[in-house]
C-alpha positions as CSV (number, residue, x, y, z in Angstrom):
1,X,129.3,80.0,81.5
2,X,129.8,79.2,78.0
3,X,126.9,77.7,76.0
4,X,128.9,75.0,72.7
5,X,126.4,75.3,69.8
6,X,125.4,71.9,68.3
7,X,126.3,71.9,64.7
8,X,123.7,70.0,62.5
9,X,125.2,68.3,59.2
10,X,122.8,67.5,56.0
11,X,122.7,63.6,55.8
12,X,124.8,62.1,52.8
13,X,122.8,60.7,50.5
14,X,124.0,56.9,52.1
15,X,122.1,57.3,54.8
16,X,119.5,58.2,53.3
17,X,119.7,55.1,51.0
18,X,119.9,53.4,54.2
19,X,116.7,54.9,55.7
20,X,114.8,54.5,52.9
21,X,115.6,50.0,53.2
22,X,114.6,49.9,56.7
23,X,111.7,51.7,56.6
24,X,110.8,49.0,53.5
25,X,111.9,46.1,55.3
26,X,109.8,47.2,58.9
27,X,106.5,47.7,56.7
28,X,106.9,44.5,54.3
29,X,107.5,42.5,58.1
30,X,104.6,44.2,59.2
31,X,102.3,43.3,56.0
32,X,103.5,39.4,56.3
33,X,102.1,39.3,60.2
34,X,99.4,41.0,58.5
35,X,98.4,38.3,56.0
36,X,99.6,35.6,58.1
37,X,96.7,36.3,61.5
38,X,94.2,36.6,58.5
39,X,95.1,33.7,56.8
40,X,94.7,32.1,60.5
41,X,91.5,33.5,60.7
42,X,89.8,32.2,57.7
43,X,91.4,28.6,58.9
44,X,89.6,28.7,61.7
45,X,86.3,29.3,60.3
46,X,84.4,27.3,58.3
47,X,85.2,28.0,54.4
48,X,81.7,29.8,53.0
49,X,79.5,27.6,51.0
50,X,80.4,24.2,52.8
51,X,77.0,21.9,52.5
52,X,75.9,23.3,49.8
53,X,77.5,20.9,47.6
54,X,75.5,18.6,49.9
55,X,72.0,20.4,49.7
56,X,71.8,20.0,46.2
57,X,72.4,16.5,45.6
58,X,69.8,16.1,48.3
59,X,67.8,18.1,46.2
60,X,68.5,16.2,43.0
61,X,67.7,13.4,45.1
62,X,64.1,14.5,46.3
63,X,63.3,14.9,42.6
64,X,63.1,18.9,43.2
65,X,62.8,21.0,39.7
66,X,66.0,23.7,39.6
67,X,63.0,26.7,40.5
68,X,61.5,24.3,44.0
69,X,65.8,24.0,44.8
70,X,65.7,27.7,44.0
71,X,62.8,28.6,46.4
72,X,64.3,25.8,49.2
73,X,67.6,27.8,49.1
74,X,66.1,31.2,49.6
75,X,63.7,29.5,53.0
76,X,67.2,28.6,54.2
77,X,69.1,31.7,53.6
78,X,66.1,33.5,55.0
79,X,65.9,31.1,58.0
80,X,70.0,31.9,58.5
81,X,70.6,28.6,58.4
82,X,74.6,27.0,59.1
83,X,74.1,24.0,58.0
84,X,71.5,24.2,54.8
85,X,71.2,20.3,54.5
86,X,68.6,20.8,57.9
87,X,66.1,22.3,56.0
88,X,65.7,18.4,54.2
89,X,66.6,16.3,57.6
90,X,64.5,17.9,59.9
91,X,60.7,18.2,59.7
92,X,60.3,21.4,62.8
93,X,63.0,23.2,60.8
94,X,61.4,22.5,57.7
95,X,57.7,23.5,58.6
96,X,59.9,26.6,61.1
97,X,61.3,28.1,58.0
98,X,57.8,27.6,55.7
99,X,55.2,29.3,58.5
100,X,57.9,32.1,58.7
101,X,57.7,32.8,55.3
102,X,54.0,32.3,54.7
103,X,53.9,35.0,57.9
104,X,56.0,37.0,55.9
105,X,54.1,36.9,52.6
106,X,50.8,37.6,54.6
107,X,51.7,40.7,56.4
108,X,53.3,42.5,52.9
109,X,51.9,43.6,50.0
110,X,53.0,41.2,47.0
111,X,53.2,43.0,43.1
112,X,53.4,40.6,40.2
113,X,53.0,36.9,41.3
114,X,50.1,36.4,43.4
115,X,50.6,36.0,47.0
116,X,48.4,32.8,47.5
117,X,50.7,30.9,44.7
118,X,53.5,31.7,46.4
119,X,52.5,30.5,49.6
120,X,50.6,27.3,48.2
121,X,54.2,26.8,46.4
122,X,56.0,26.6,49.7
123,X,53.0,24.2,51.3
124,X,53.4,21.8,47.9
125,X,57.3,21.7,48.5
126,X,56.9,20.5,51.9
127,X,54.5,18.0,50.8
128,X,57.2,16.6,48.1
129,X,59.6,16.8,50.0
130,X,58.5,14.7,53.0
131,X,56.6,12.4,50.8
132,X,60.1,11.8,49.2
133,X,61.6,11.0,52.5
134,X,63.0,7.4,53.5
135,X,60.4,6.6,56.1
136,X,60.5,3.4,58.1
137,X,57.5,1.3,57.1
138,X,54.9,-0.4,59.6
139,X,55.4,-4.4,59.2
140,X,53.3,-5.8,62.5
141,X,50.6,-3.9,64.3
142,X,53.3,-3.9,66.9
143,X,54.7,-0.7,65.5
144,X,51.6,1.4,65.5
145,X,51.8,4.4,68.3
146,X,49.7,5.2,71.1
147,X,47.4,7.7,70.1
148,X,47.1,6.7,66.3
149,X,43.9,7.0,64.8
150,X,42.4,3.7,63.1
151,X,39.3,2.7,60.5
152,X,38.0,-0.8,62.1
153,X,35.5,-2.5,60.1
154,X,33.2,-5.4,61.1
155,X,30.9,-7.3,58.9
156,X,27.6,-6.5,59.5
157,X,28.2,-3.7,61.5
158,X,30.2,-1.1,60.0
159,X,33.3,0.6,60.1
160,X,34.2,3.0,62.9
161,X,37.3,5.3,64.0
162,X,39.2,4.0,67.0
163,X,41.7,5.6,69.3
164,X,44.9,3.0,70.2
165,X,45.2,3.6,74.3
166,X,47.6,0.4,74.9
167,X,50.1,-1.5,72.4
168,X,51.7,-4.1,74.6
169,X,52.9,-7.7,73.4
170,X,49.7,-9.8,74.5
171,X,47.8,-7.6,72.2
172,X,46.4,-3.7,70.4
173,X,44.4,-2.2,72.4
174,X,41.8,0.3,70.9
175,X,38.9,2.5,72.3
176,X,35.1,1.8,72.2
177,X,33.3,3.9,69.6
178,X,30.8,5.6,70.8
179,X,26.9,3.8,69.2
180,X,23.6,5.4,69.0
181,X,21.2,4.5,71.8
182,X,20.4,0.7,71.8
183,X,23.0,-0.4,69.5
184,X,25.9,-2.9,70.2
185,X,28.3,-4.4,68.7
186,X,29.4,-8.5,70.4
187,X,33.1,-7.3,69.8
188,X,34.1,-10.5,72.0
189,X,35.8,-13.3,69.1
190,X,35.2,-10.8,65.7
191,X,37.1,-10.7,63.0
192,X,37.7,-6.9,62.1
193,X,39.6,-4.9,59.4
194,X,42.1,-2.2,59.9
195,X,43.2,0.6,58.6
196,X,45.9,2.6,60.1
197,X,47.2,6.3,58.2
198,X,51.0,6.7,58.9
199,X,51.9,10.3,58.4
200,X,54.5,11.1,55.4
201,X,54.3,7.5,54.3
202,X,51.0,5.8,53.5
203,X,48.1,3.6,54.5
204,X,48.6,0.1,55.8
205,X,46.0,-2.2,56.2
206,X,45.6,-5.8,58.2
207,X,42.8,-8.4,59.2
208,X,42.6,-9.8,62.8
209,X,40.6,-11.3,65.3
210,X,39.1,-9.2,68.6
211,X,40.4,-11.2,71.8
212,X,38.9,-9.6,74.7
213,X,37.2,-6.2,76.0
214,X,38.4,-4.8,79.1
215,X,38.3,-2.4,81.6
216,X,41.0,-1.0,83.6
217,X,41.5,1.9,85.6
218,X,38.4,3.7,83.7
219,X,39.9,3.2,80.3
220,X,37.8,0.4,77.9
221,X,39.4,-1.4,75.5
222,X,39.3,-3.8,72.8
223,X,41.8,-6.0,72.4
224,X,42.8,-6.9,68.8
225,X,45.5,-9.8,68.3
226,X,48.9,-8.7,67.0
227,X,49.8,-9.7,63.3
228,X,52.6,-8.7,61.0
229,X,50.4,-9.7,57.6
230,X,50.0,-6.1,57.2
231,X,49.6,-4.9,53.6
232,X,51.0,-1.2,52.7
233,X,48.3,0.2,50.5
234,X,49.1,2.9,48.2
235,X,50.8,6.0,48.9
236,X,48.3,9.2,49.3
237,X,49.0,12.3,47.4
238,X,47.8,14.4,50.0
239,X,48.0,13.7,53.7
240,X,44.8,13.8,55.5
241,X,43.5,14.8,59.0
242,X,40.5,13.6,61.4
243,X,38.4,16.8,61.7
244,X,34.6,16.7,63.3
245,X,33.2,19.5,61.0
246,X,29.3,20.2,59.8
247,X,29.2,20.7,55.8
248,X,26.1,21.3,54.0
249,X,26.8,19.7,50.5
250,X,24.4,19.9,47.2
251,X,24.0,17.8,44.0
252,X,25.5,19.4,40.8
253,X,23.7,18.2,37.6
254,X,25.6,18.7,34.5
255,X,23.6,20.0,31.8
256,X,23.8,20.8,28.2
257,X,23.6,24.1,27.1
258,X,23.1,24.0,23.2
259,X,26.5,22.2,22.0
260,X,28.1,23.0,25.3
261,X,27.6,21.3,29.2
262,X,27.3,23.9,32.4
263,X,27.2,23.0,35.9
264,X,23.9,23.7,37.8
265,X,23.7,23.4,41.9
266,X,20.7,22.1,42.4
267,X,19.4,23.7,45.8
268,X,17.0,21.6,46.6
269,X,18.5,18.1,46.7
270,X,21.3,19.6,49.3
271,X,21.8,17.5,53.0
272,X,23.7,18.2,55.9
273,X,26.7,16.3,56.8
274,X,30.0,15.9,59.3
275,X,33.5,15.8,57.6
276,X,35.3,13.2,59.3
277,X,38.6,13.6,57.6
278,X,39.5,16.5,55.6
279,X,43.2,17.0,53.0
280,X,43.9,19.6,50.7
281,X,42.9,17.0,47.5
282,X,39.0,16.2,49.3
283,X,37.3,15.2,52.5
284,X,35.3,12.1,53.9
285,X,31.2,12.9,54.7
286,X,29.4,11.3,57.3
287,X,25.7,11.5,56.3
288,X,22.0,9.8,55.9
289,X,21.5,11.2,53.1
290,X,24.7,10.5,50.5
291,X,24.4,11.7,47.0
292,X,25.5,8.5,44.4
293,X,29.0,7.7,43.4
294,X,30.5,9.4,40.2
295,X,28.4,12.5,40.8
296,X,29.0,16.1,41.6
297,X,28.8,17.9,44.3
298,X,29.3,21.2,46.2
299,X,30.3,21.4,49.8
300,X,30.1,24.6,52.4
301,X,31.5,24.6,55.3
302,X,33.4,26.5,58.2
303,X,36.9,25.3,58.5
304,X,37.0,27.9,61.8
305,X,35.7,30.9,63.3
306,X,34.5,32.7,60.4
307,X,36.1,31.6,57.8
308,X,34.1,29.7,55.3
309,X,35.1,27.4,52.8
310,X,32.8,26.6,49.3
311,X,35.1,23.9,47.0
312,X,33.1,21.6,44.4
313,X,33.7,17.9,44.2
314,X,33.2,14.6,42.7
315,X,31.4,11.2,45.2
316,X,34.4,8.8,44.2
317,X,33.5,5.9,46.8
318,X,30.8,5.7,49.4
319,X,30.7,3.2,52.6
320,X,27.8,1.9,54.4
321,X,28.0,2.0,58.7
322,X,24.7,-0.1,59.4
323,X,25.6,0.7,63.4
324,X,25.4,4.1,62.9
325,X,22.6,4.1,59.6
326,X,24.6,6.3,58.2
327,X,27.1,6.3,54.7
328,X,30.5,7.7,54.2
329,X,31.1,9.6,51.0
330,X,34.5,10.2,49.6
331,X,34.9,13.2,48.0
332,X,37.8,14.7,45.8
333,X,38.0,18.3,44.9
334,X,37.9,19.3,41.4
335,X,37.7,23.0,42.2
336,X,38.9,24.8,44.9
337,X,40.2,28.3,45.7
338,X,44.3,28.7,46.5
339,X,43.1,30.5,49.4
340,X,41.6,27.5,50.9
341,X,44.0,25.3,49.6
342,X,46.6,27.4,51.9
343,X,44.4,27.2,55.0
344,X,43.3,23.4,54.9
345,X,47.4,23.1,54.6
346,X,48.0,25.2,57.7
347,X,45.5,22.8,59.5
348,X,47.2,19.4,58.5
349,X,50.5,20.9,59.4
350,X,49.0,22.9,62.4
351,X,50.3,26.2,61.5
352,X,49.5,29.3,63.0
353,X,47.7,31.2,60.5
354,X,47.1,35.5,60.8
């Protein structure tokens, strides 16, 4: 059997011509499909940077300096964020992305800048920036929440802290303070004054009249008439907290040393107290002993489990409670470590603090 031998030709240089197109034409079809499914892709997600546009003039808005929009940018870039206007909208996501990076900053070591500034810079921020907040205002005692904590004075009696345990349209009801042994209080017809402490907005204050005291299913009340001539008093800088906490506070006398003054704590005209209310600008001191208005003082206490807090401050108001024979000093801080500064924050806000 007879084999034919193939006989193979060298391509003209027309074909190769020809080659040469189609293999251009396959890999420039094969580049448009290319840029066409990623040009699809980027459609369907959301273009990079959308709200930031957004987040800024909130910032702008909020008064923020360009170094606090700096540091609120970095808590949301760090918190992963999608939508970065969250971080001003939302209070959880707002305190979430703060006590993450305050956890951070506490379990690293920090070079340069000290670590307490940087974490009393984020508890500030979040202070400005929910002070700045539009927050619905209180106009009747109608809006104040169950639970809310109240100041009710009555002439000739005092001023105590009251628990509301029933808002319902006949009247607000509050709870019975607790008096020392044989003391009472006729609530029955009195005119009071309240104060109530709206968190992120300010105090608000009204007059009234006490209608009844009751009794119902074990809980006592007294019934205070519903008004809307309720006065907004002036915005705190710092919000405050009710805190039952023992303080031992001294008189500082300010002295002159040749042509210069020195504070000297004066040991032996010091008292023991209860903090009723504590923020990160002073506290409120129940005692029997007060120390005048306008003077010094220096206050020690435990703010929890070993951890003890010394801060210095000035008597700016004191209140009598004839009930109780005791006074309420007001004190602002004039000096006061970061440190403590950071965990009287983490207390108001109720972080969780290492």
């Amino acid at each position: 059997m007879e084999i034919e031998a193939f006989r193979i030709s060298t391509p003209t240089g027309g074909q190769i011509a020809l080659l040469i197109i189609v293999v251009v034409v396959v890999l420039l079809v094969f580049f448009i499909a290319a840029r066409r499914a990623g040009a699809g892709k980027k459609k369907s997600k959301k273009p990079q940077g959308v709200g930031w546009h957004t987040f800024y003039q909130i910032a702008k808005a909020r008064n923020l300096t360009k170094h606090e929009t700096d540091i609120m940018k970095r808590l949301v870039q760090a918190y992963g964020l999608s939508k970065p206007t969250l971080i001003f909208t939302s209070t959880n996501i707002l305190d979430s992305c703060i006590q993450r990076a305050t956890r951070r900053l506490s379990l690293q070591e920090i070079k340069g800048e000290s670590k307490e500034n940087l974490i009393n810079t984020y508890y500030r921020l979040r202070n400005k920036v929910i002070r700045n907040r539009g927050v619905k205002g209180i106009a009747s005692t109608k809006d104040i929440p169950i639970g809310a904590k109240l100041r009710v004075g009555v002439e000739g009696y005092g001023i105590f802290t009251v628990e509301v345990n029933r808002n319902v349209e006949e009247y607000l009801g509050v709870s019975v303070p607790l008096l020392p042994p044989g003391k009472m209080v006729p609530w029955s017809k009195k005119k009071v004054n309240g104060s109530y402490w709206k968190d992120g907005d300010a105090s608000y204050s009204f007059s009234t009249k006490v209608t009844n005291v009751i009794v119902e299913d074990e809980v006592h009340s007294i019934c205070m008439k519903h008004t809307d001539r309720i006065v907004r008093v002036q915005k705190r800088r710092h919000p405050r907290k009710s805190i039952r906490l023992p303080v031992l506070f001294s008189r500082v006398r300010i002295v002159k040393d040749g042509e210069k003054k020195k504070a000297v704590v004066d040991n032996k005209d010091s008292h023991w107290g209860t903090i009723e209310d504590i923020s990160v600008g002073g506290c409120s001191v129940e005692t029997a002993i007060p120390i005048d208005k306008n003077n010094y003082v220096k206050t020690q206490f435990d703010l929890r489990e070993e951890y003890k807090v010394v801060a210095f401050g000035k008597v700016k108001r004191i209140e009598r409670n004839p009930a109780r024979k005791t006074w309420i000093m007001h004190i602002q801080f004039t000096k006061i470590d970061k440190r403590h500064k950071n965990e009287i924050f983490a207390i108001l806000y109720n972080y969780q603090t290492i």
